[in-house]
N, C-alpha and C positions, 0 to 999 in steps of 0.2 A: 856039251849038254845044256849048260847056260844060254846057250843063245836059241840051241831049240825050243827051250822052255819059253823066252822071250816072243820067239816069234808065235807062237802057241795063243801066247797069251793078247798080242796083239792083233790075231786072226779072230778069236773069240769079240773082242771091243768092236772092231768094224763089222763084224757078223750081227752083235744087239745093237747099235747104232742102225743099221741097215734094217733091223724089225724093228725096231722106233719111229724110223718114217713111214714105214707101210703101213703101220695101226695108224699115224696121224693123217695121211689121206685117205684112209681106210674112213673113217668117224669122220670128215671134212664131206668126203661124198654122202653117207648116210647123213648127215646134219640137214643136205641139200632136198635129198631126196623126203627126207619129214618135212621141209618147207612146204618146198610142192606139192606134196598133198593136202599140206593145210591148207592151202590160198583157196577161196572158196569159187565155185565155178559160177562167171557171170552168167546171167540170164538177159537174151536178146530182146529188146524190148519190141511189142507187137505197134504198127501202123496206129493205130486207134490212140494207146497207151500213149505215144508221140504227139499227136495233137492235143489231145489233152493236156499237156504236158508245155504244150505252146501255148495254146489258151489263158490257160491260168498263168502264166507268168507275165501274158500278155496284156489280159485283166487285172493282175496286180499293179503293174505302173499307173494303169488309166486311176485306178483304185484312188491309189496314194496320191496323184495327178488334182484328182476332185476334191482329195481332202486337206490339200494345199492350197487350192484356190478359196475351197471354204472359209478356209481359217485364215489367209489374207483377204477375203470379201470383208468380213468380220471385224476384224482388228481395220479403226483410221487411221490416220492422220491429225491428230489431235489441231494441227495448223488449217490441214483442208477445212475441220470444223469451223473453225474459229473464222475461216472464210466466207462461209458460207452462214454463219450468222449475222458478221457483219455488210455484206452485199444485201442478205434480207431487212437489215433493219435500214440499210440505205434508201432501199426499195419502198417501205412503208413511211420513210420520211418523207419521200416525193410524191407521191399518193396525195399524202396527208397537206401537204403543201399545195399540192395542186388543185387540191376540194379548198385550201383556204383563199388562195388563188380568184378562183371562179368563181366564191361566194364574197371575196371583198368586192372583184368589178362589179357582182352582182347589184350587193347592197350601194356601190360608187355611183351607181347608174340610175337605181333606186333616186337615190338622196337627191341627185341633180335633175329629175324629172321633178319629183317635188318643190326643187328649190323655185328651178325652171314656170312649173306652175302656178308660184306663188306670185312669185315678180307682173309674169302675166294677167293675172286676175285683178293686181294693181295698175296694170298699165289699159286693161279693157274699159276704165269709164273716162280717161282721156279720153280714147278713141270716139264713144259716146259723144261724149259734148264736143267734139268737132263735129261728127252728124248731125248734131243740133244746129250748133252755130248752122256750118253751111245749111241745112234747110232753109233756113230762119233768114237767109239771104234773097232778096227781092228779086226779079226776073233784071230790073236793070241797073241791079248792082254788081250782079256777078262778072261782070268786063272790069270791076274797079279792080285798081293795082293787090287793096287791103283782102279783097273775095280771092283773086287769084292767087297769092299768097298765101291764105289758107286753103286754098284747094291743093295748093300743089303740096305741104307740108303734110296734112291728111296720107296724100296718094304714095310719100314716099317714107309715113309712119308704115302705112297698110304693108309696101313692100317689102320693110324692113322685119317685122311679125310674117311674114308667107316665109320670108328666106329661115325664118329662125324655127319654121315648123308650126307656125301658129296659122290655121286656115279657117273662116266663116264656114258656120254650117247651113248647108238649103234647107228653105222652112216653107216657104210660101209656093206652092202647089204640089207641096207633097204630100204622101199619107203622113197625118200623126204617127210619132214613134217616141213613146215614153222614156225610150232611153238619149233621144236627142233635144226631146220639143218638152217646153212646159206648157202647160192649157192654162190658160186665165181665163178665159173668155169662153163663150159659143155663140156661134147665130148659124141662123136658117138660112139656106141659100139655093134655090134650086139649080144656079148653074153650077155646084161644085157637087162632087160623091160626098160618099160620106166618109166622116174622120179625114176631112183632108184639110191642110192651112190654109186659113184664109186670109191672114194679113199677122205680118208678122210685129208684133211691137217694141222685142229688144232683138239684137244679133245674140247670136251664142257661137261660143267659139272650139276647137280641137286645139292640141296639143301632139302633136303627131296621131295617135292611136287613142289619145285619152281626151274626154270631154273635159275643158275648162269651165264650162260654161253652159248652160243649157238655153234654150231658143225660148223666148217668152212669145207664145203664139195664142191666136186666136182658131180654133175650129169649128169648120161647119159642118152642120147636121147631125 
């Protein structure tokens, strides 16, 4: 009787053990089946919806793209600066130097024309009194050794004033020209026009482009 009881009761245990797992897959499948319904149902996105969708993600880099370059245009180089200050003030030192330059030869150039024309103006009434002198030489003296000597001494003063830019200016048959000729005189002359030189009484001399000296003349009519 005991062991019927026994097995009885161990037929019972394997029997609720055995609805134990069916309720637990039972409620494993239902758990699954309430997933499933919840997951919500995708929507296929439409042709249009799609570019769109390229576009603007498209346009966002370029976006961000421009607004990096902004902001690196923007932000220097605090070094480039300082470059470029100092190349500019390089720049305006050589400028500045080069106007000082061309205004020192300037005024160098200046100073030695004037120096130039002061010496000359001293050296023009030597030249004078040797015109005298030799005028002032007899027809048959001028073969003497002391006439030929001064003629030659004269001729290689004159060449040494032409080399140094010093040249006589024409006076006698040209028109008066106020800026060349001085008037002392006048006389009548029917064989000459008028305002023209008739005999010239001093030389006047140039300076390269500049009058040293102006022509002391006589004009007729």
């Amino acid at each position: 009787m005991k062991d019927e009881e026994l097995k009885k009761e161990d037929e019972a245990l394997k029997a609720e053990q055995a609805g134990g797992k069916d309720q637990a897959s039972g409620t494993g499948e239902a758990k699954e089946t309430e997933a499933s319904n919840d997951i919500p149902e995708t929507q296929e996105s439409t042709p249009e919806e799609t570019e769109e969708t390229e576009e603007s993600t498209e346009q966002a880099p370029a976006s961000e793209t421009e607004e990096k370059k902004g902001f690196f245009k923007k932000k220097k180089d605090p070094r480039d600066e300082k470059i470029e200050e100092l190349t500019d003030r390089v720049k305006r030192q050589m400028a500045e130097f080069e106007n000082f330059r061309k205004r020192t030869d300037k005024e160098k150039s200046a100073m030695y024309e004037m120096g130039a024309k002061d010496i000359i103006e001293r050296i023009l009434p030597v030249i004078d009194n040797f015109e005298r002198g030799l005028a002032t030489v007899p027809e048959d003296a001028k073969e003497t050794p002391l006439a030929e000597g001064m003629e030659k001494i004269y001729k290689q003063f004159r060449k040494t004033l032409e080399e140094a830019g010093v040249k006589a200016i024409e006076a006698v048959g040209q028109e008066f020209d106020p800026n060349f000729h001085n008037a002392v005189m006048h006389v009548d002359d029917e064989s000459l026009g008028e305002n023209i030189v008739a005999e010239e009484l001093q030389k006047g001399y140039m300076y390269r482009d500049s009058v040293v000296r102006h022509s002391m003349v006589k004009v007729a009519n």
